[in-house]
C-alpha positions in Angstrom: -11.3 -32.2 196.9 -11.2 -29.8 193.9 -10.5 -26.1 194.4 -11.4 -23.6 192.2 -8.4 -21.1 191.0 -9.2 -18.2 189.1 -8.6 -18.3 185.4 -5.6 -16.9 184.3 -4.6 -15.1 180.6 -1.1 -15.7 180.3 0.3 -14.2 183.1 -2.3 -11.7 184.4 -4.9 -12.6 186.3 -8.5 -12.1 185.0 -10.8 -10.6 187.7 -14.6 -9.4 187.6 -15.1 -6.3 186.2 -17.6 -5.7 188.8 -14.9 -4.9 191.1 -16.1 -1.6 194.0 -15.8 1.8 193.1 -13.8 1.9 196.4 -11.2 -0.2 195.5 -10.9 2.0 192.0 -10.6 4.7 194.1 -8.0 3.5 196.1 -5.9 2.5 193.1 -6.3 6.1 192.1 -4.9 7.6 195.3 -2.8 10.0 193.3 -4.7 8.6 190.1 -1.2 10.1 188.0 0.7 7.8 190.3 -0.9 4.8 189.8 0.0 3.3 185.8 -3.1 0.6 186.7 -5.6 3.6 187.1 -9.4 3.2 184.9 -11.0 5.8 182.8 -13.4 6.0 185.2 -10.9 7.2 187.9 -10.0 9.8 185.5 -13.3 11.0 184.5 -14.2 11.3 187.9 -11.0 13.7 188.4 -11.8 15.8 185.0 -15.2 16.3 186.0 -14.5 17.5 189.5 -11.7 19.9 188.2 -14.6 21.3 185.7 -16.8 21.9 189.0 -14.0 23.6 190.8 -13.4 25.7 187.9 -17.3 27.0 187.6 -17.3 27.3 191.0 -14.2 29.9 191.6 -15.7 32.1 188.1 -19.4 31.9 189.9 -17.6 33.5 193.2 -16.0 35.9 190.5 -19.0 36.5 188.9 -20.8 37.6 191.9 -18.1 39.1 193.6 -17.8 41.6 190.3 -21.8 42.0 190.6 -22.0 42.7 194.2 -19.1 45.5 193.5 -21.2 47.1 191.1 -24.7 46.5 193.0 -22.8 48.7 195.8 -20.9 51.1 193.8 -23.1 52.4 191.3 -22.1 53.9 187.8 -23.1 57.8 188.6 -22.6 60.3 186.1 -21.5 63.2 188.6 -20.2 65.8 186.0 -21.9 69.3 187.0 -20.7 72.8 186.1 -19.2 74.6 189.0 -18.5 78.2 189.6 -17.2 80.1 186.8 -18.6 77.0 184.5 -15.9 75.1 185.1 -16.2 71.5 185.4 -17.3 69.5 188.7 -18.3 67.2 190.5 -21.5 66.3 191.3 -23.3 64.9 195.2 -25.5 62.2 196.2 -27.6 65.3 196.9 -28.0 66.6 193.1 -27.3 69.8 193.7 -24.2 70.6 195.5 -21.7 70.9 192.5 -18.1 70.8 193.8 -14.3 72.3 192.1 -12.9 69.2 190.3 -10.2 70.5 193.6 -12.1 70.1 196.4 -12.3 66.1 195.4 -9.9 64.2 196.9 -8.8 66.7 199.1 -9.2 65.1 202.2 -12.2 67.5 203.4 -15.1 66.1 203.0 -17.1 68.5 201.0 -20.2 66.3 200.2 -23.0 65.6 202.9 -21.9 62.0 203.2 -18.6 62.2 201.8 -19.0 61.0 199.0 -16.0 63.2 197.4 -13.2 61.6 199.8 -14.6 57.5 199.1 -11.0 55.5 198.6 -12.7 53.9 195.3 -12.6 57.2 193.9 -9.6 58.7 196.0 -7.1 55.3 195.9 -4.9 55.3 193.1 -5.5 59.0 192.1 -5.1 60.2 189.4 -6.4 56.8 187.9 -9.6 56.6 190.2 -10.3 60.1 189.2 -13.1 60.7 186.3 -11.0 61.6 183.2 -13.2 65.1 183.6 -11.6 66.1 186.8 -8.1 65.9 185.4 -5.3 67.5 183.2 -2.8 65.8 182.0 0.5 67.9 182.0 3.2 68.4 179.2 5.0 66.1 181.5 3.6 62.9 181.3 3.9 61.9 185.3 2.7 65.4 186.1 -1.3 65.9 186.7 -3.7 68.8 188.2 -7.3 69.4 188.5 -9.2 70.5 185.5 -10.6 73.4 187.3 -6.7 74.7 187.6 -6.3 74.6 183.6 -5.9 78.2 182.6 -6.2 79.4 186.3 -3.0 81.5 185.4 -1.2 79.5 187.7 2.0 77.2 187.0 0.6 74.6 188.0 1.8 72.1 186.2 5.3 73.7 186.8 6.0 73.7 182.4 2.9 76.2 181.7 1.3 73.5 180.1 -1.8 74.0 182.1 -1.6 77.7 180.6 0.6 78.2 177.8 0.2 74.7 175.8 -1.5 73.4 173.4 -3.5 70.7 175.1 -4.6 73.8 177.3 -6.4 76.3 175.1 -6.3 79.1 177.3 -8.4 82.6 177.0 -6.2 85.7 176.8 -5.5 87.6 179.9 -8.3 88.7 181.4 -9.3 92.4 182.9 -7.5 91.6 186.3 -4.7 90.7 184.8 -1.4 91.7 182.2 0.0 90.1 179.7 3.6 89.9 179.4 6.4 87.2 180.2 6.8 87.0 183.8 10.2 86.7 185.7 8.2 84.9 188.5 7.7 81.0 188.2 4.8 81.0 189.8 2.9 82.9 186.3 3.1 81.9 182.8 1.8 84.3 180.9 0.0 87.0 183.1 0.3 88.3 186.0 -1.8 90.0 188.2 -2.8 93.8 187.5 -2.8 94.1 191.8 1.5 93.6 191.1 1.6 96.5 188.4 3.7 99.7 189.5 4.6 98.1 192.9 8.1 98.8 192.6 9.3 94.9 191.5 9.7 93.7 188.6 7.4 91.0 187.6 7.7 91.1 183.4 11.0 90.8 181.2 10.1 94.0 180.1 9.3 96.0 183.0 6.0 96.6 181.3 4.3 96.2 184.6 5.8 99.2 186.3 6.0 101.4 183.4 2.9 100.8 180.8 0.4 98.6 183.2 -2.2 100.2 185.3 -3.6 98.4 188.3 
């Protein structure tokens, strides 16, 4: 009785190329592991990755869009008292001190001045018009306390420097170099002829007027 073997070339054993997609698969299972693996094994692998990549920048892509959809771009600068720049409520009319944001009182009707997106990673969350940035570069205040005649900034920079531009002394106040810390270059005409010094000079007991 004859039997049928299956043709052989050389050595290897020729079989139909119709063979299942499941037993391709199988021979794929890693497809890097397996030296016999088809190109169809491998396209199937490349295009899968492409999918998974599209699909992790679509879940980036509208996890950026929903961000924005919920947090707005609002323009919120206002002039506050004294002109001084501020910020503005949901409201459109309350104008806060660039100080009372941030401040952990909720100064806005829905609070919109105490949010952590704009209160997080301060001063970086801040709007660059709420902020000074002090001679020292780690150092920060509140615009509205540039050329308050306060150290705040604890170098005068806030009053004395450059970056600053400060208005000369008002009518409330004297100009001279104070011995206090706590003034740069004023100090209050309510401290003149109080018995302390509060200039270099003495100027404020002997020539200032309160």
């Amino acid at each position: 009785m004859n039997r049928t073997h299956p043709q052989r070339n050389g050595d290897v054993a020729t079989f139909d190329s119709t063979k299942s997609f499941s037993e391709e698969r199988g021979c794929c299972q890693p497809c890097g592991a397996c030296a016999g693996c088809s190109r169809r094994c491998v396209c199937i692998s490349a295009t899968a990755l492409l999918i998974l990549t599209a699909a992790v920048a679509l879940v980036v892509a509208l996890a950026l869009l929903l961000r924005l959809l919920a947090f707005p771009s609002v323009n919120r600068f206002c002039a506050a008292s004294n002109n001084q720049t501020g910020f503005l409520c949901d409201d459109g009319a309350t104008c806060l001190l660039a100080s009372q944001v941030c401040d952990r009182v909720g100064d806005c009707r829905n609070g919109e001045d105490e949010q952590e997106r704009l209160c997080g990673d301060l001063p970086h969350s801040l709007p660059g018009y709420l902020v000074f940035h002090c001679g020292n570069p780690t150092s920060w205040v509140y615009a509205d306390q540039r050329c308050n005649r306060l150290n705040d900034c604890g170098d005068c920079s806030d009053e004395m420097g450059s970056l600053a531009a400060c208005p000369p002394c008002g009518s409330e106040w004297w100009s001279c170099s104070p011995v206090l810390y706590q003034y740069c270059s004023c100090v209050p005409k309510r401290l003149c002829r109080d018995g302390v010094q509060h200039c270099i000079s003495w100027s404020d007991e002997y020539i200032c007027r309160p």
